[in-house]
N, C-alpha and C positions, 0 to 999 in steps of 0.2 A: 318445629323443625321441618316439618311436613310441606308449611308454607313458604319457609322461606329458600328451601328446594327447589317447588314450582315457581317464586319468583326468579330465582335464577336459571329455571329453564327458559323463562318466557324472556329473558334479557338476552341470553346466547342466543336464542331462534330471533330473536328481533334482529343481534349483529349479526348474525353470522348465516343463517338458515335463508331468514327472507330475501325476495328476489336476489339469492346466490351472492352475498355480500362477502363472502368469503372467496372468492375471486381476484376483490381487490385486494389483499392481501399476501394472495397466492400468485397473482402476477407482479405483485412487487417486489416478492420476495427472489423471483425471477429477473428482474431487473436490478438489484442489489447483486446479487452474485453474478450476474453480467458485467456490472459496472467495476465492480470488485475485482475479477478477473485480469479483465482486460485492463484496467489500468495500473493493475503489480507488474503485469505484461512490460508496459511502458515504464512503470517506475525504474524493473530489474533494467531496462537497457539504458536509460539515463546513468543510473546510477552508477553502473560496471564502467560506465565511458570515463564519468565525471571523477570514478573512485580512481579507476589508472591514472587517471592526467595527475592529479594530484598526487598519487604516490609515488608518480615517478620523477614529478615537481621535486618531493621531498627527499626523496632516496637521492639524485642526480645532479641536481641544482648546481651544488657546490662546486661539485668537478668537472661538471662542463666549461668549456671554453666559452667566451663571451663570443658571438657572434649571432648568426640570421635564426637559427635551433633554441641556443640561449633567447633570445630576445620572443620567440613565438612561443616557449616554453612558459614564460613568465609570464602573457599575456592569457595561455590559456588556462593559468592557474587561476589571475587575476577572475576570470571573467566567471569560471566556475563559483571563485568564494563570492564572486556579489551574487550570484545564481542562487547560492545555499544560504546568502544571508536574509536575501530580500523572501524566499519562501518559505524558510524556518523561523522566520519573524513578524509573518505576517498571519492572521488567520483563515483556514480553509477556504470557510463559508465565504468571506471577503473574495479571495482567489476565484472560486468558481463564480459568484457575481460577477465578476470581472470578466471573465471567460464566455460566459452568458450574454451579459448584456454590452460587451468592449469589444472582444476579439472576437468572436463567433454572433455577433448580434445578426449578421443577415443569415443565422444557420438556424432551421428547423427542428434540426435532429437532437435533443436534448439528451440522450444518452452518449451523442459522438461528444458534446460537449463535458458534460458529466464525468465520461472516459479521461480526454485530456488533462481535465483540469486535478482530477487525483493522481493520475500519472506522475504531472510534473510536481504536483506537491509530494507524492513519496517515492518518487526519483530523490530529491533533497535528504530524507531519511537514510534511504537504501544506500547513497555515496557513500555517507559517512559511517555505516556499518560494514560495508566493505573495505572501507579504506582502510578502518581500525582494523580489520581481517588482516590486511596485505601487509601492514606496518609493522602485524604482531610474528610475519617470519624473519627469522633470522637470516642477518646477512650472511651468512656462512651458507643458505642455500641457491643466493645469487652466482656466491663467488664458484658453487660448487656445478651450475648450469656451466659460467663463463669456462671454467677449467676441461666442461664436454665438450667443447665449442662452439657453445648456443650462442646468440649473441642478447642482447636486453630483452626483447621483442620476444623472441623463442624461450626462456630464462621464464619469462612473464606466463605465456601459454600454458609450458607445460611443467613448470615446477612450483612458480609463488600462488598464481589463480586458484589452481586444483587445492593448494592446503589451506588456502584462505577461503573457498567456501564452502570448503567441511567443515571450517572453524565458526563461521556464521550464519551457517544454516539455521540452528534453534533461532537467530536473533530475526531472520529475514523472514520465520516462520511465524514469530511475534509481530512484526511489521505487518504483513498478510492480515491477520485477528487485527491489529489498530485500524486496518484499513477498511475493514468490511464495519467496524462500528462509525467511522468518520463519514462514508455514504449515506449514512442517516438523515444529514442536513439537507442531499438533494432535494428536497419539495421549494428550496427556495425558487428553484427553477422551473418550477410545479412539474417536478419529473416524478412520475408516478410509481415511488420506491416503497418497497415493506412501509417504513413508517408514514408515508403518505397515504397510502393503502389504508391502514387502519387512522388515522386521520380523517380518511374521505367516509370512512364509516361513521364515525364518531359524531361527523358532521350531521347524517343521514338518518342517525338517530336519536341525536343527545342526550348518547350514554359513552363518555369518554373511558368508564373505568373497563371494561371486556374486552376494546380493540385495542386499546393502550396497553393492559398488561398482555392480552393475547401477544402485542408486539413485541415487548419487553420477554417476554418468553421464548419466544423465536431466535431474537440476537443470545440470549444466553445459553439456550440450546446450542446454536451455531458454533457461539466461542466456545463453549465447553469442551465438544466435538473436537474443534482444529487446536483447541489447547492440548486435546488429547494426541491428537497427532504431530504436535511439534514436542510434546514430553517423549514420547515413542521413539520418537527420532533422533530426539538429543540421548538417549540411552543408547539407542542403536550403533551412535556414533562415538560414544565414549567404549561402550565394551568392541569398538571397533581398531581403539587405541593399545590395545592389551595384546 
């Protein structure tokens, strides 16, 4: 037992202790909740945009008069769904290759890249969690703005938005946790995240199993944590219905 204690202290001091190998790790991990952040940042505003057009496509269509409104209505819905089909159908890692080496190839900055490219892929998520938000009020709360004398626009603001995302808060809270494990694939870009981090370890000493699970440990830490804060919330918001 004795020995195989000291072989496992001399395996963590190898990863983890020598020349400060735990650095890499620790600035990846820094990198990952940068990356994470800032691109739910962009997803929420993709998403809020893409999720109104659409449900005002769906709410409005009908009883619109055909003309220049009608016609730009339809277009902006059109252009939304190829938006949501082609990146909820495609894979990440694919996306951000793409972003890397197509659209940003003369850019250096691989976290501005990295940002982007999960933005716009859960921008795509975030619409459609919203959208099912806004679709789930009842019309009787439109009709109830139009009768204050809001008009759609105002009706939208400050009546359907506000109950639509208290309604999908837990969900956008979910999306956040998908989002912070999906940053994991950065290293295609050799962007130097948590799990490149202990990657570059792994390399450094050809002991996969301490920095891999130390990684593996980390992400589930994290998610446990923000699971716990979106249970918290979703409570907060149901005894808030009482």
């Amino acid at each position: 037992m004795n020995e195989w204690f000291e072989t496992q202290k001399a395996k963590f001091i190898l990863n983890f202790i020598d020349d400060n190998r735990w650095k890499y790790m620790w600035d990846g991990l820094g990198v990952t909740l940068k990356v994470t952040f800032f691109a739910l940042l962009i997803g929420l505003v993709i998403g809020f945009v893409i999720a109104i057009i659409r449900s005002t496509h769906d709410k409005n269509i009908e009883n619109m008069r055909k003309g220049p409104g009608w016609v730009l209505m339809k277009i902006a819905n059109a252009l939304c769904q190829i938006y949501l089909t082609v990146i909820r159908g495609t894979p990440v890692v694919v996306q951000l290759l793409i972003a890397y080496f197509i659209i940003f190839v003369s850019s250096n900055n691989k976290v501005f890249v990295a940002v982007i490219a999960f933005g716009i892929n859960s921008g795509a998520y975030v619409a459609e969690i919203v959208r099912s938000g806004i679709m789930s009020i009842d019309n009787g709360q439109t009709e109830a703005g139009r009768s204050l004398g809001l008009n759609f626009t105002q009706t939208m603001i400050y009546i359907i938005i506000p109950q639509a995302f208290k309604n999908v808060l837990p969900a956008l809270g979910n999306e956040f946790i998908v989002l912070l494990k999906e940053t994991s694939v950065s290293g295609y870009i050799a962007l130097q995240d948590l799990t490149k981090g202990a990657d570059i370890i792994r390399g450094r000493t050809f002991d996969a199993f301490m920095p891999l699970i130390a990684c593996a440990a980390i992400y589930l830490i994290m998610v446990m944590f923000f699971s716990w804060l979106v249970n918290k919330l979703e409570r907060r918001l149901r005894n808030s219905d009482h």
